[in-house]
N, C-alpha and C positions, 0 to 999 in steps of 0.2 A: 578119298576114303569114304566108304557109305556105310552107314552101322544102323543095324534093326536090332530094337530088342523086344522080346517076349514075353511076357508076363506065364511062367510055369506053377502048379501047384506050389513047389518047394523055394522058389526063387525067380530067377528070371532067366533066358537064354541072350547072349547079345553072339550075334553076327557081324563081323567086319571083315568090310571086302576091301583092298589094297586093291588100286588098281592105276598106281602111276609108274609101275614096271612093269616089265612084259614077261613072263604071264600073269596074268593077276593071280594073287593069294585073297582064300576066306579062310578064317577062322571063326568058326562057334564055338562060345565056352558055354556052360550052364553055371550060374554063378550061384549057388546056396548058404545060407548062412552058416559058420562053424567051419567051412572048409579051405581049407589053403591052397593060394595060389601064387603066380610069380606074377611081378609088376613088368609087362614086357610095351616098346615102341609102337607106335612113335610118340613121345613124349616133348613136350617144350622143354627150351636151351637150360633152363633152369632146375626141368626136371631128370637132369638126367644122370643125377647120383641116385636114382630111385630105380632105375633099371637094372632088372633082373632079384630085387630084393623079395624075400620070401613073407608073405602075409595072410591072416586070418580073416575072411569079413564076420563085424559084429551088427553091420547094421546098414539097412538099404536108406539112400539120401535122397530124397524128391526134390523139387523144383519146384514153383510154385503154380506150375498148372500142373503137379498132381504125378509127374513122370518121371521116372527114376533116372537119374543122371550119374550118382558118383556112389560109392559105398564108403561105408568109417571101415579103416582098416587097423588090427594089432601088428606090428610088424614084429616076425620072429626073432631077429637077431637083438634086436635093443626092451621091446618089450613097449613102446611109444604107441602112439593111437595118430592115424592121420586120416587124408579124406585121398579115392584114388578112383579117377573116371571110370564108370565099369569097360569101357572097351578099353583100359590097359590092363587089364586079370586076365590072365589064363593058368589054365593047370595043365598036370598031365595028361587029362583025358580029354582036352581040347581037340577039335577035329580041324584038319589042315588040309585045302586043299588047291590045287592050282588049276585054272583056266584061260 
């Protein structure tokens, strides 16, 4: 898995390429604050009652050299606050595509 992220006006773009099946799959989501997305794979063994759960980001999470890594996310159904890698968000208007 390779993931590039973006730094956009509004937010950020992150790109993940899937490329341990044949064909590879990318997805780019553009991730901006206030909007909802789905928590989608691949995610660790532990994470993975989190999949497919629908959530709001309220807030972008740095690392300590300065690079966004994970967002604080509302999750819709319960109304909780947790933390969720940006390359597991996507939403509808995610772009998908196979090579």
């Amino acid at each position: 898995m390779n993931i590039h992220i973006e730094d956009i006006v509004s937010g950020y773009r992150v790109s993940v390429v899937h490329d341990d099946n044949k064909p590879s799959t990318k997805r780019i989501t553009e991730i901006n604050l206030g909007n909802i997305y789905n928590i989608v794979g691949p995610l660790y063994s532990k994470q993975q009652n989190m999949l497919n759960k629908v959530c709001t980001v309220i807030e972008f999470i740095e690392d300590r050299s300065g690079f966004p890594s994970k967002a604080k996310v509302r999750y819709v159904d319960n109304n909780r606050v947790g933390r969720v890698s940006l390359y597991n968000l996507a939403s509808a208007s995610s772009v998908h595509e196979n090579f």
